[in-house]
N, C-alpha and C positions, 0 to 999 in steps of 0.2 A: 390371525396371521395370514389366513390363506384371503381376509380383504384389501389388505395390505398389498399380499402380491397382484391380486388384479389392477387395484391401482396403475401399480407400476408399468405392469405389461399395455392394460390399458391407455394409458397416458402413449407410452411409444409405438403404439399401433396408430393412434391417432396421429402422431407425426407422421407418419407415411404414407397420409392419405385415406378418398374414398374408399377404396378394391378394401382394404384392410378392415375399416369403419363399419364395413357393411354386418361384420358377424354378430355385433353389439346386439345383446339381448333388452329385451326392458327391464330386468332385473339391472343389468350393468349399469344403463342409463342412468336409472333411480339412485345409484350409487354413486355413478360421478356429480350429479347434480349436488348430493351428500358429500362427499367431499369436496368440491369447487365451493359450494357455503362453508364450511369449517374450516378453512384458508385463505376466506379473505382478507385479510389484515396479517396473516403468519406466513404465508409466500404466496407471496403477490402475484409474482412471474408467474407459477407453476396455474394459479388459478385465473389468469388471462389465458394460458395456453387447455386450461377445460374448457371456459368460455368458446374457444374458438370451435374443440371438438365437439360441444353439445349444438353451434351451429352447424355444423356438417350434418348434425343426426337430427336436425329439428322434424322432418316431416315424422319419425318416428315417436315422439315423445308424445304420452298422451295432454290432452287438453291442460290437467291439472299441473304436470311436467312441463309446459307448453308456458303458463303461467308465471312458475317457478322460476324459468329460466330468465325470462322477463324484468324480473323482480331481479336477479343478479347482475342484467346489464344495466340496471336502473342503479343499482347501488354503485357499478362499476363508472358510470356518468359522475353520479355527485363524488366519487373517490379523486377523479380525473379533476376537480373542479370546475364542472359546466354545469352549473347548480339550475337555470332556469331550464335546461332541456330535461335534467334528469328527474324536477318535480314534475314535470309535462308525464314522463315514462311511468313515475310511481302513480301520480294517479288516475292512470290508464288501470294499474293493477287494481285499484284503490276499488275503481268505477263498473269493472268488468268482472274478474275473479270471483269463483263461487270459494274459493278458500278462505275460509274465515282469519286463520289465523295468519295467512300470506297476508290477508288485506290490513292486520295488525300490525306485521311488521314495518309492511310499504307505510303505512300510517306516521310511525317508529321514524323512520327514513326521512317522510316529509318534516315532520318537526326537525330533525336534524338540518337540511334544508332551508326551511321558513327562518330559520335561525342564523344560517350564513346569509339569508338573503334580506335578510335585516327587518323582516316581517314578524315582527315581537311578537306583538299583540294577539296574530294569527298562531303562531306556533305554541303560545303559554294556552290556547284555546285547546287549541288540539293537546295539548299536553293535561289540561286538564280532563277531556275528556277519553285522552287512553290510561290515566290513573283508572278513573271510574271505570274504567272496561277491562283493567287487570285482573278482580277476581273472578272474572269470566274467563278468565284465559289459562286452561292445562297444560299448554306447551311449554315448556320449563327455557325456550330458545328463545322462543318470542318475549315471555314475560324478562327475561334475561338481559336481552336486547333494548323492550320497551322502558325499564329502567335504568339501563343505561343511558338514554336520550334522556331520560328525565334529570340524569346526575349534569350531564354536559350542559343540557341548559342552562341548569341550577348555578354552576359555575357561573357561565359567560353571565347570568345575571347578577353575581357576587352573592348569590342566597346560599353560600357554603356550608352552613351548619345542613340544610334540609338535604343537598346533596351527599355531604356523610352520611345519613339515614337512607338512601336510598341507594350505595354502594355498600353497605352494610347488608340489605336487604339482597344485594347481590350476591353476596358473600355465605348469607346464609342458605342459598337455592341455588347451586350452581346447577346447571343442566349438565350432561353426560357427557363425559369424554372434554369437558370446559374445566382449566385450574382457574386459581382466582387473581389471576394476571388483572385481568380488565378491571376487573371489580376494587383491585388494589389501587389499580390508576388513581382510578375517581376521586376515590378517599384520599390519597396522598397529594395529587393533584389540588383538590378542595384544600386542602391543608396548606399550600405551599402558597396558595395564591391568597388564605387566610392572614400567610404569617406566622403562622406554625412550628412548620419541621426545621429542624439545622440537616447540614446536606452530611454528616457524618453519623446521623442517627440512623440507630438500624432499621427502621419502618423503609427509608427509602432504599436501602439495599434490598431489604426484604421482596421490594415491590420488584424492583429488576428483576433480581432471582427469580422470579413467579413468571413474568415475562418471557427471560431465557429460556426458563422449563418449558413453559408452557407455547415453544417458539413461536413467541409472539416479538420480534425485536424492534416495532415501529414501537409499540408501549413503552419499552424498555428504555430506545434512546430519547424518547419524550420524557421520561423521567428526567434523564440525564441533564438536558435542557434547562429543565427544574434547576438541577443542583447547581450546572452552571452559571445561571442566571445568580444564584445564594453567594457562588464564588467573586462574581463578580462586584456585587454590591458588597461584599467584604472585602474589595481592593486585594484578592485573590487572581489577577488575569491569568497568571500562568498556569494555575491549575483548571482554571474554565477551558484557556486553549487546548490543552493536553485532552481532555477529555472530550470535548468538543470534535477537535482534530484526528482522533482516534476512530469516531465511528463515523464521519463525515460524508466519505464514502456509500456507507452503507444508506445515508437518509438520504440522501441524489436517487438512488436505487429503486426510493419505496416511489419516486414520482408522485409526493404528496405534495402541494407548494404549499400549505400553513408550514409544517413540520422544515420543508428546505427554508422558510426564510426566516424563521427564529435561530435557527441555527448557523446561519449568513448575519443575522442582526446581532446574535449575540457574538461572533467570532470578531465583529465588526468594533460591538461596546469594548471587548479586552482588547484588541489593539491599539484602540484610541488611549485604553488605562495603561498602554506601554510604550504611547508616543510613539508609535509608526501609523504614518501617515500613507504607506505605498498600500500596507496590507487591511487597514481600516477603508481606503478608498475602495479598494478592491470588493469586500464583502458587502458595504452600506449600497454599491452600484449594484452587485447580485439581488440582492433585495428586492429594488425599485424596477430591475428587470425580469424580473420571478413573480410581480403583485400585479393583481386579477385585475384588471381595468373596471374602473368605479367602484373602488372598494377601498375602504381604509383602515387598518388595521394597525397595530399598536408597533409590530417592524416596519413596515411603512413610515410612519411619523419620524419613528427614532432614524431611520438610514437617511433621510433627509434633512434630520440636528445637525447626523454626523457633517453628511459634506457639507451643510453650510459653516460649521465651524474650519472644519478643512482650509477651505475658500476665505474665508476672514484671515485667517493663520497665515494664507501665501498673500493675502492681501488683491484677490482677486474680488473686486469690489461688486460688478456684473453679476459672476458670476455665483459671488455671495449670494445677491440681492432674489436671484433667481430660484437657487436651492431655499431662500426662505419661505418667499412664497408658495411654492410647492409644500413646505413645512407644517405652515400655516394653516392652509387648506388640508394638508393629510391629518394634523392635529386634532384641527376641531370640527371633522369629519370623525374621529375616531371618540373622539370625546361626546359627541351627540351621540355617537351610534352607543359608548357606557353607559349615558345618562335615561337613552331609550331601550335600553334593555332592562335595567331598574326600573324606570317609570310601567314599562307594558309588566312584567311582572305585578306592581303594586296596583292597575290598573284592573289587570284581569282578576285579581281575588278580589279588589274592591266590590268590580263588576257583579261577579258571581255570589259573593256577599250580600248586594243589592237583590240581586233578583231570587233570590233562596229567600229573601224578607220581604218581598213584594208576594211571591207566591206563600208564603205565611199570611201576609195581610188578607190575601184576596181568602183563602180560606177561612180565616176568623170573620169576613162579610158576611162570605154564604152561611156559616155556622151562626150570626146575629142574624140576617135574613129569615133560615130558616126555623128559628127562635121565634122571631113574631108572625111566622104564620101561626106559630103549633102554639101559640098564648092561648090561655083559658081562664075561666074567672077561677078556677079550683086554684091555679098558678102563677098568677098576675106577680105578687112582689119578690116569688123567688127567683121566678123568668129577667125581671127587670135588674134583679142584683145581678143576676150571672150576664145578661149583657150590657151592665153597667163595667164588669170586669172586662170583660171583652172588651171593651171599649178603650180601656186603660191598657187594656196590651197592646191593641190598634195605636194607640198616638206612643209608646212606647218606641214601637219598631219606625211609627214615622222622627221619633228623634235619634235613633240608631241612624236610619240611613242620611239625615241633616248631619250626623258627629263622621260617618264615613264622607259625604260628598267634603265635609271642610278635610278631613285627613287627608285627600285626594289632590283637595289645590295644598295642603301642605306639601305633598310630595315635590308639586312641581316649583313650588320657592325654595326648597332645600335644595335642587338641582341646578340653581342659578347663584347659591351662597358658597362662598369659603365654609367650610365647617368649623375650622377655627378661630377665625377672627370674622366671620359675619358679614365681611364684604365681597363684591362679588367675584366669582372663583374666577380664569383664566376663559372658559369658554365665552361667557355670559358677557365680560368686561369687552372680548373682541365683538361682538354683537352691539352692544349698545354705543362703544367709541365709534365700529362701522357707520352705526344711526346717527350718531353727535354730527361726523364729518362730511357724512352728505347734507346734512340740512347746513351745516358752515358752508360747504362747496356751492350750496343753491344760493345762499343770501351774500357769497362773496366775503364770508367774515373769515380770521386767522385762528386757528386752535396750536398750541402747541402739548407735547407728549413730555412727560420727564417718565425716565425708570430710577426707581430706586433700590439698590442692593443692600444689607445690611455687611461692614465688615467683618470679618472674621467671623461669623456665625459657624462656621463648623466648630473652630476653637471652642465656643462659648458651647457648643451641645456635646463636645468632648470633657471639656473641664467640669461643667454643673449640672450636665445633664438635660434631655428632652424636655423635661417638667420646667426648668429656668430658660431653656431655647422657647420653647413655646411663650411663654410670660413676658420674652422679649419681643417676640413680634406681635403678641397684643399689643403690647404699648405702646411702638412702633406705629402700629394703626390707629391707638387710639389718639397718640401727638398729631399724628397728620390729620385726621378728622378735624381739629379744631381750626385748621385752617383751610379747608375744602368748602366750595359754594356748592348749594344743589347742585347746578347745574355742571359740575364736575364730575368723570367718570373713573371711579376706583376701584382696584380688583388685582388682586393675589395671580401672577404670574404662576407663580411656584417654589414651593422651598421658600428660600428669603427674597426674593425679588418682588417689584410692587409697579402698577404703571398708572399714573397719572391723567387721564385726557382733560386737557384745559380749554372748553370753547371760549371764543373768543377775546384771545389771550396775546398780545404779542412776545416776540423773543425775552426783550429785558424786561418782563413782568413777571414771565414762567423764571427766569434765573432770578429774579427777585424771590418769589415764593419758593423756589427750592431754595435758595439762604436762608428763608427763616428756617422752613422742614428741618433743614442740615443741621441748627444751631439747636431747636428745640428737640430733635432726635439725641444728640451727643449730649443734653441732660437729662435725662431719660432714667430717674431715679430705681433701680431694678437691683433689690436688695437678696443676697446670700448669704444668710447667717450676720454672719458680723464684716460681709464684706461687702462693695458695691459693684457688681458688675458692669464694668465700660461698655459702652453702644455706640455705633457710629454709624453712617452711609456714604454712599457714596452714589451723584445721580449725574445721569444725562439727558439733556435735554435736544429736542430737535422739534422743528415747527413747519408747518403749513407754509408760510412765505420760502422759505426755501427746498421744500421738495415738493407739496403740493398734498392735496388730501387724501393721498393711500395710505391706508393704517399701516399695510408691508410696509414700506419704504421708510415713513415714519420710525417704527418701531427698531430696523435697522441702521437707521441714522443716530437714533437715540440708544441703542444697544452700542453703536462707535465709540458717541460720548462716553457713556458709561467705562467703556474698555479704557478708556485715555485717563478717566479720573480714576480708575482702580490703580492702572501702572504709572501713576502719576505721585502715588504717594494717599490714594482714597482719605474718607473722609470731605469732600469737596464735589465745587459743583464743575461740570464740565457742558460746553455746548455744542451744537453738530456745527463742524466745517471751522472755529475756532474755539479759544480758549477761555473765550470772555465769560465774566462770571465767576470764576473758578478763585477761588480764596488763593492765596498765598501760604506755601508751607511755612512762614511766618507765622501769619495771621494765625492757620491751624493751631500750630504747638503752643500759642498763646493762650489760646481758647481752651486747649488741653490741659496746662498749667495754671490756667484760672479754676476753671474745675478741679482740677485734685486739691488747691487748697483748699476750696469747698469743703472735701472731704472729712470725717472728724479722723480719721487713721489713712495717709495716700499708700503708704505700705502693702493695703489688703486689695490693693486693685491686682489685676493679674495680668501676666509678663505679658507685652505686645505678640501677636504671632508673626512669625516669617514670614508668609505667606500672605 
């Protein structure tokens, strides 16, 4: 109690100045610097305004104090996010401090760090190497700490199960005067981002609570975040708003910008899901003017969907074109930065894999080495079996590391595929049409783009379910395949959408080949019990002769079409800047009622959707 009250006294002595400052014992010192750590993250304000006092008293602090303090303005740098000065400051501490276990945290810090600064490779190192240095470590703050950097990582790598184990492990060792706010993050967090938790399950109340108690409320409303994010994807906006909106305030406060712009991103996602366009422009702008220059991050991408859909909507065609781009670039800037975060994760144990079996191998040498020094004729055939053995464990470990180097380039072909249809994901497909369109642009040849949307697909993953959704855009994929050249570029957008690059293609060839795509999609045999499930699309097309070979613009021209053949009556094809191409709602329903007689029962098809 009576440290409590120093605090307090303390704390308003040092607002008053030097004259006041100067009575400060080393005792007291040692105790603010104690408290200024145990409130970083639980009041922010109060532990800037220690920061300030313990520089007043620096010449007083001793060396080791001296250090300390150091180490909090280093943490208060990457807090601010100025992430290259403040790994410059930690490993100053890193490099100089005789405290062992200061130098563990600041360690702690840099992987947190190496992590925002998109230095994988670097930070899963260091990560492996303060694992191995935990059971050396008694401080129950540090080890506390050091495994919490290990959960955040785990996350941002998508390795969620190991991260549960390792907020578990926080859970079971809490340091002193620490509830298990933090440690429930992790877990919960890990969980949410698995796929997990429902936002009315008591875990994640539990986890607030812990938070609250343990006034921690940056935790808390990151949680919150969480369940909003749950509300919204369950076409929930109002209750995302409401709770969003309630503690809003308070995360401005904490002058964290990840934390301020999910909660801008996501205020932004619910007002788009309620059709205002004043207060969805409002937050997707906060966003874009909140985000760290050269950095791309997952609210980034989404606040630059929002306003270019915005922009389309008023029919602002500029300034569409412009928010896409931006888009673009923030997408598959964020999407490299997922895919290198898994890949460096799978890299560094592969690494460390390797070379734990190279230093096995090089021992099993010297052990065959020093075998045929120490041969004798006493021992000749049993020397020779036992380094005939050896020998077999030596090419054993060299096929280990052959089955790891192939698992290694598997990694990096799995990160260029759809997972589930095989062709390539959204990243990969902008990369390689990029490559199609400059070699067209050098040699002067035309490529055009189609996209294709499947109709109604939400209906069809309502009505039969994920398992019949999915089965549908296999086959989807696998019709189109049969009419694709090598030299054609394919790749899963997203959800149901699909994009086409055609080099060397002109206008009425791509609307030719989307006619057949259209006709051989819309028979697209995808059976449900005793009924057959309807498929259709709907595409647009746009070319090189008319905008010229940027994939942006492209893709925007052909995103136009696509929009005209959806509210046109979908099903058909649509071209950029006209209509040509495009079937006749005749011709459709023709095609439609030719197919149902097909059918052996037209009964068991399912009602058309509104929408």
């Amino acid at each position: 109690m009576l440290r409590h009250s120093i605090y307090g006294i303390l704390l308003a002595l040092g607002l008053l100045g030097s004259a006041q400052a100067s009575v400060f014992t080393p005792e007291d010192l040692s105790q603010l610097l104690q408290r200024a750590d145990s409130i970083k993250t639980s009041r922010h304000d109060e532990f800037l305004q220690l920061l300030n006092q313990l520089d007043n008293q620096a010449s007083k602090l001793t060396p080791i104090q001296q250090w300390r303090l150091r180490y909090l303005h280093a943490w208060q740098v990457a807090f601010s996010g100025q992430y290259p000065e403040a790994g410059a400051l930690l490993n100053d501490v890193i490099e100089r401090s005789d405290d062992a276990t200061l130098r563990f945290r600041a360690n702690a810090t840099i992987i947190n760090i190496l992590g925002i600064a998109h230095r994988y490779e670097d930070a899963f190192r260091h990560l492996n190497q303060l694992i191995d240095d935990l059971p050396e470590v008694t401080d129950k703050v540090a080890r506390y700490q050091g495994l919490g950097e290990a959960a955040q990582l785990l996350i941002a790598a998508e390795q969620y199960d190991q991260a549960i184990g390792y907020a578990e492990e926080m859970l079971q060792d809490l340091p002193p005067g620490e509830n298990d706010c933090k440690a429930l993050y992790f877990k919960l967090h890990a969980a949410f981002r698995n796929g997990s938790p429902q936002p009315a399950d008591p875990p994640f109340q539990e986890g607030i609570d812990a938070c609250l108690i343990g006034k921690e409320p940056l935790f808390a409303d990151t949680l919150r975040a969480d369940i909003a994010a749950l509300q919204i994807t369950r076409n929930q906006p109002e209750q995302a708003i409401a709770i969003l909106k309630e503690h809003y305030r308070d995360v401005l406060g904490y002058r964290y910008p990840a934390l301020t712009m999910q909660y801008n991103v996501l205020l932004a996602k619910a007002y788009w899901k309620q059709s205002d366009i004043a207060q969805t422009e409002k937050f997707a702008q906060a966003v874009v003017e909140g985000a760290i220059q050269n950095e791309y991050t997952e609210p980034l991408s989404a606040a630059y969907s929002l306003l270019y859909q915005i922009e389309v909507k008023r029919g602002n065609i500029a300034a569409a074109l412009d928010y896409h781009e931006k888009y673009m670039a923030a997408d598959k800037g964020y999407l490299n930065d997922v895919t290198a975060r898994t890949l460096a994760f799978q890299i560094v144990n592969q690494q460390l894999k390797a070379r734990k079996l190279e230093v096995e191998a090089l021992n099993k040498r010297n052990q065959i080495l020093q075998l045929q020094r120490a041969l004798d004729h006493k021992a000749v055939e049993t020397s020779r079996l036992y380094i005939l053995l050896l020998v077999t464990v030596l090419a054993s470990i060299a096929l280990l590391l052959y089955r790891i180097k192939r698992s290694q380039l598997r990694f990096m072909r799995l990160a260029r595929q759809d997972g589930l249809t095989g062709i390539f994901n959204r990243q990969h497909f902008v990369e390689e049409a990029g490559h199609a369109l400059r070699q067209a642009e050098r040699g002067h040849r035309h490529c055009c783009l189609i996209l294709i949307d499947l109709d109604h697909f939400k209906q069809i993953n309502d009505t039969y379910g994920h398992a019949v959704g999915d089965q549908v855009l296999q086959a989807a994929v696998s019709a189109c395949r049969a009419f694709l050249r090598s030299s054609d570029v394919f790749g899963r957008l997203g959800g149901e959408e699909f994009g086409i690059l055609l080099p060397e293609c002109t206008i009425a060839t791509a609307i030719d080949r989307a006619e057949h795509l259209r006709r051989t999609i819309a028979t697209i045999p995808v059976q449900m019990g005793e009924r057959l499930v309807a498929v259709s699309a709907s595409f647009g097309i746009s070319s090189t002769e008319r905008i010229g070979h940027d994939l942006q613009r492209l893709l925007v021209d052909a995103d136009r079409a696509l929009y005209r053949a959806k509210h046109s009556g979908r099903n058909r094809v649509e071209s950029s800047g006209t209509g040509d191409g495009a079937p006749s709602s005749h011709a459709v329903q023709a095609e439609q009622r030719q197919s149902a007689s097909d059918l052996p029962d037209s009964t068991s098809l399912p009602e058309p959707a509104s929408g």
